[in-house]
N, C-alpha and C positions, 0 to 999 in steps of 0.2 A: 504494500500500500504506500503510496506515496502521494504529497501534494501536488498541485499545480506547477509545473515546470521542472518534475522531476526531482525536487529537492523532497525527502523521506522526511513525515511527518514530525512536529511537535513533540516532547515529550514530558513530561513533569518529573521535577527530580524523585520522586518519591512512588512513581509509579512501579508496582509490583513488579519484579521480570523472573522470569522461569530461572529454576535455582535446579544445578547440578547434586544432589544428593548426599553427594560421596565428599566430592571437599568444599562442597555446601559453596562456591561462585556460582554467581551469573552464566547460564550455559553458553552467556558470549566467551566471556574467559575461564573459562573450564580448560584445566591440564590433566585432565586423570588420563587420556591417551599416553600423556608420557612421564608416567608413574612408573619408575624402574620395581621390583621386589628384591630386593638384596635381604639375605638372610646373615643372621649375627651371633656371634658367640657371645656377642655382650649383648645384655638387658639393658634396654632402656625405658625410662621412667622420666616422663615430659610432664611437669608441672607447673601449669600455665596459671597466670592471673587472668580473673575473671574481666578483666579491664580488655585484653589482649583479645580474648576468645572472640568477641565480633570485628577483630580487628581486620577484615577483605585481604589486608596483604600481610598478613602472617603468615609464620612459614614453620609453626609448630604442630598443627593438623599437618601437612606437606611431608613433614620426617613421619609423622606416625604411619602415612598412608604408604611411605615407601619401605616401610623397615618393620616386617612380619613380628619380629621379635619387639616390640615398642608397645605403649601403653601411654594415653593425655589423659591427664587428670585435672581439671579445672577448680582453684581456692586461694587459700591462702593461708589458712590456719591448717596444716598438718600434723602438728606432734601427737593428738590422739588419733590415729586415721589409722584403719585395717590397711591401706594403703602404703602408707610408709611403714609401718611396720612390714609388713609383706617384702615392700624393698630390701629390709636392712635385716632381716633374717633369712634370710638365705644363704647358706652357707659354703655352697658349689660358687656363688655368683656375691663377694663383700661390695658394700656402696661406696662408691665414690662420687662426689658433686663435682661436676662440671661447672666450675665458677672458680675470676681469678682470684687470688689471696696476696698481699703486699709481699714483694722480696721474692714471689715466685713465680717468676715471667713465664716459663715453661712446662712440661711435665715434669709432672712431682713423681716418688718411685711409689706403685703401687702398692695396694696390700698385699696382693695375691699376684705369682706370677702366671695362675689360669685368668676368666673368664671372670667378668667384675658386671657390677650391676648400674647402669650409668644414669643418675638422677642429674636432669637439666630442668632447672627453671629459667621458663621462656614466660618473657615481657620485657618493656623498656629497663632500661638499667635501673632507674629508681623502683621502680616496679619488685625487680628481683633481689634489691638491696632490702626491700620490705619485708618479702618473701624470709630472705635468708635470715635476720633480722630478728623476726619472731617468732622463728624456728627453730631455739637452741639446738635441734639434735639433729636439723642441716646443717647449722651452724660449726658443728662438732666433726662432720665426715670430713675423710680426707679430700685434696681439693685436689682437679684437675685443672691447669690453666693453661695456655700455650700462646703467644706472637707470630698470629698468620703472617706468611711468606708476601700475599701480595694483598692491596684493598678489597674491603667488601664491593660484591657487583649489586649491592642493594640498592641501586641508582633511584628508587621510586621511593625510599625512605632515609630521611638522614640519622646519619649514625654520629654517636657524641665524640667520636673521636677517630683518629687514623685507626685504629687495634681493635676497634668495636664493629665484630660481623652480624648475623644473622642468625636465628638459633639453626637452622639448619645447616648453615655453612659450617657453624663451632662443631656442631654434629658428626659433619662430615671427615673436620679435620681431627677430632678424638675418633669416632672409630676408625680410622687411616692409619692412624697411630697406634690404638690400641689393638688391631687385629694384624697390622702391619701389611695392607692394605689399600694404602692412599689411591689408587689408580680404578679400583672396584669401586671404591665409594664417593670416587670424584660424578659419579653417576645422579648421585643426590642432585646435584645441580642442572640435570637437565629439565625436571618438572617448574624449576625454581627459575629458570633463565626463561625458557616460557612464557610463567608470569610473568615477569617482567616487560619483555619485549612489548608482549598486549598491553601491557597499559599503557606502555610510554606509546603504542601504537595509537590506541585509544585516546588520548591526551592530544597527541597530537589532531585528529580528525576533530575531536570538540572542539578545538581553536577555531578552527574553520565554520563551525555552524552559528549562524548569525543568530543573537540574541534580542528576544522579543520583549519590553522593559510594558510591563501592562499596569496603567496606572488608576483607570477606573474604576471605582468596588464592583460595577457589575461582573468583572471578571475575578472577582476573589475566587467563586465556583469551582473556573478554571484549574486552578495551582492546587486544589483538593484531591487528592490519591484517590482514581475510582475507585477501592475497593470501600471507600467508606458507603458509597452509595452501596454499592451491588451486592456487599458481606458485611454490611453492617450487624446483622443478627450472629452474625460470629467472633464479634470483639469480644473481648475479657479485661475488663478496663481492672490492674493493680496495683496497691500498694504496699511498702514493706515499711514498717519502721526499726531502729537499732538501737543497741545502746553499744552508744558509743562514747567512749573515754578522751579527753581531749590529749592530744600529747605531751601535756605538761599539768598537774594536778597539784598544785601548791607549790612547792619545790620538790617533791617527789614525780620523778617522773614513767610516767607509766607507761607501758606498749603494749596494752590488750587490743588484738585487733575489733574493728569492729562485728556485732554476732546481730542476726538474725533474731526478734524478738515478737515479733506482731507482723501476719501477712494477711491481707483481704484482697478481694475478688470480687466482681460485678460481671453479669454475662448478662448483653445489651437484651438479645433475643430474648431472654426465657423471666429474667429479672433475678437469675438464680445469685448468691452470695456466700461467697463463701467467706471462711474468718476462722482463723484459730492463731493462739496467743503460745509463746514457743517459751519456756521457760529457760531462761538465764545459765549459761554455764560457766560464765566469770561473775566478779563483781560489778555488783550494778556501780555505773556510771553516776557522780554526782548530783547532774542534770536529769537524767535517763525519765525518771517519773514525770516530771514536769514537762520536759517534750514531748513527748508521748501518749500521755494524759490516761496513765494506766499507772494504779497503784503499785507497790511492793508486793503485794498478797497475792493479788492477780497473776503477776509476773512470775510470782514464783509456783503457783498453782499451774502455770502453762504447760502443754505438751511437751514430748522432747524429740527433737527436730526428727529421729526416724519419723514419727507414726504421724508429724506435719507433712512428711514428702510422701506419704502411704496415703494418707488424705488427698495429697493435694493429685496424686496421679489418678485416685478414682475420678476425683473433679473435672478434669483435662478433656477434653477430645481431640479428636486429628484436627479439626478441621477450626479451631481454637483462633484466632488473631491477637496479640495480645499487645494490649496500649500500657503505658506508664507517659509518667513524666518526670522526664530523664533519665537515664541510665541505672543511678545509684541502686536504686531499688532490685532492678534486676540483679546485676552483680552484686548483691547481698546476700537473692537469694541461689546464686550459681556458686557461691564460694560455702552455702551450708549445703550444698550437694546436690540441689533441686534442677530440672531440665524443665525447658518452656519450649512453646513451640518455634519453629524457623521465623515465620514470618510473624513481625515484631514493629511498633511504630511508636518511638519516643513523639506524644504530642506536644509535646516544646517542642522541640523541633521541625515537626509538622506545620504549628500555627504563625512561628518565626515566619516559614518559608510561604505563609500565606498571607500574612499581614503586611509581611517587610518591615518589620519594626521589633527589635526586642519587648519581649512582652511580662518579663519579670517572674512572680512564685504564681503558685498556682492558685493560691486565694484570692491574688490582685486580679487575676484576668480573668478567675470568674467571675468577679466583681464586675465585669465589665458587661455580662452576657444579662439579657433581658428574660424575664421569667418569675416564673413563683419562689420563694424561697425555698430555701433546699434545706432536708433534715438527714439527717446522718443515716449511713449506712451499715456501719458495724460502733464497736467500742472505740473511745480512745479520739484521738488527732487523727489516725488510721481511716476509722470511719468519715468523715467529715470529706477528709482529701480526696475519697472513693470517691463519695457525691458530687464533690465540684469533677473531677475528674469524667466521672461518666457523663457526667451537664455536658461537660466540652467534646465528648466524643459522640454524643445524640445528635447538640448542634452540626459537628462535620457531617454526621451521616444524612441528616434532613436538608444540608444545604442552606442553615439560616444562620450562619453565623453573624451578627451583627455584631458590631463594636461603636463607640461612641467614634473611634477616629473612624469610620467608613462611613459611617452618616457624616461626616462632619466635611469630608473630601470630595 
């Protein structure tokens, strides 16, 4: 289908595209054709930040899907995890972390002169400094580190430094080393040059598509994701709330990451709700009660996070859309273990790229939207946010978004 004069139609940035399955891209830039299988004497153990896991050009799904022997585990908080223990008890296969450590620019001597178990935490460096951080018993493994021979070819993401590759690249240059190998697993890089290439292909083509600046509100409509119209009965508008510790507590300084505490759910279709309150496995936070607007008792009466992610899968269906506003939430609740479905749509995000104007928290802007007053949906600050939240995602789906600035324009 094309326009008038042969130039391939419009598109909205936000519009749904058919998604490859396997390494979860756009079936435009889909590499699973040149996915090598390279089998390993070493175990690897890929422990992503939840930050990272939507990251389109990551390249830690990328090693798992090329390397039989591998394993992605998405969090942050490890040290009680079937997970890591399973790692670091094995006794054919001792852990070593792949992460560099001051004074040791290259391969450190292993523990085992067999077959070792290779934990990579994959994220931005601050990211993995987090990771490692508050995870005294990574913090403790011996460490693998090395000074690649030439730069990362990561040309579509900057890296903080000359020495700082890719996880896949680091990947590639430990098992080279560790299996003694370098020329078998220079293969890794074929799925990974791929990507690249398409985007910068990519990149370059959208330079050229002439951009259309639509200033009317009658075309607000327009920049709305059709899927709000056409599945709108399939949104699950949620919230998470956390307690969270601030990084500095008087002059004690504390690093409990933050946990998973209160999750709800709204499903536009049916008006179903879901809510369960996830009891505390640190110390409550300070503040925690007062932002949240749930007692000590409450809290501590909560579920414990198994039989919330047991709940929450009976809740789920395939065919699920699920809105937030903003990220945080998610990745809160992807780092206590939980999976959501693929297709996902931060409404900040969404309403930014429909208003063109930052539009602030989520109680200012529904402040903005005209209607009946809104009464809360579950317990807590949780509840409340649900109702503005699904207010905002009714409005996309009806088409009646009004704001005082688009009457006003």
């Amino acid at each position: 289908m094309t326009q008038a004069g042969g130039k391939p139609p419009f598109r909205t940035s936000w519009e749904p595209r058919p998604t490859c399955l396997n390494c979860r891209r756009p079936q435009s830039t889909c590499y699973c054709h040149h996915l090598p299988q390279l089998e390993t004497a070493t175990r690897v153990v890929l422990l992503q930040h939840p930050r990272e896991r939507d990251m389109s050009i990551g390249t830690a799904r990328m090693a798992n899907l090329c390397l039989p022997n591998s394993e992605l585990h998405v969090g942050v908080d490890w040290e009680q995890t079937e997970i890591l223990r399973r790692a670091l008890t094995d006794p054919s296969r001792p852990a070593v972390l792949l992460y560099p450590s001051e004074g040791q620019p290259m391969f450190a001597p292993m523990p085992s002169a067999g077959p070792v178990t290779l934990i990579v935490v994959d994220g931005t460096w601050s990211q993995a400094r987090k990771v490692v951080r508050e995870n005294p018993t990574l913090a403790r493994l011996p460490r693998l580190a090395f000074n690649p021979q030439t730069p990362s070819e990561y040309r579509i993401r900057r890296e903080p430094s000359a020495h700082c590759v890719s996880t896949i690249e680091a990947v590639m240059i430990a098992l080279g080393s560790l299996e003694s190998a370098p020329e078998r697993f220079a293969a890794l890089l074929i799925p990974f040059r791929r990507m690249i290439d398409r985007q910068i292909e990519l990149r370059e083509q959208n330079r050229s598509v002439p951009r259309r600046h639509v200033k009317n509100k009658e075309h607000f409509s327009s920049r709305i994701p059709s899927v709000f119209a056409e599945r709108g009965h399939n949104l699950v508008c949620v919230v998470g709330e956390a307690n969270a510790w601030p990084w500095c507590a008087g002059t004690v300084r504390v690093r409990y990451p933050d946990e998973l505490i209160h999750w709800v759910a709204y499903r536009l279709g049916s008006g179903e709700v879901f809510e369960l309150i996830v009891a505390p496995r640190r110390p409550l936070a300070p503040k925690t009660t007062t932002h949240v607007e749930l007692s000590e008792t409450q809290l501590r009466k909560g579920h414990a996070p198994d039989d919330v992610l047991r709940q929450w899968r009976d809740f789920q269906r395939e065919s699920d859309i699920v809105c937030s506003w903003g990220t945080y939430a998610l990745n809160l609740f992807a780092a206590t273990g939980g999976t959501l479905p693929q297709l996902r749509f931060d409404l900040r995000r969404v309403i930014k790229d429909v208003v063109k104007r930052n539009i602030g928290t989520l109680e200012n802007f529904a402040a903005e939207l005209e209607g009946p007053a809104i009464s809360s949906f579950a317990h807590g600050r949780a509840g409340m946010r649900l109702a503005l939240l699904s207010r905002v995602a009714q409005e996309l789906c009806q088409g009646t978004l009004l704001l005082r600035q688009s009457r006003a324009s």
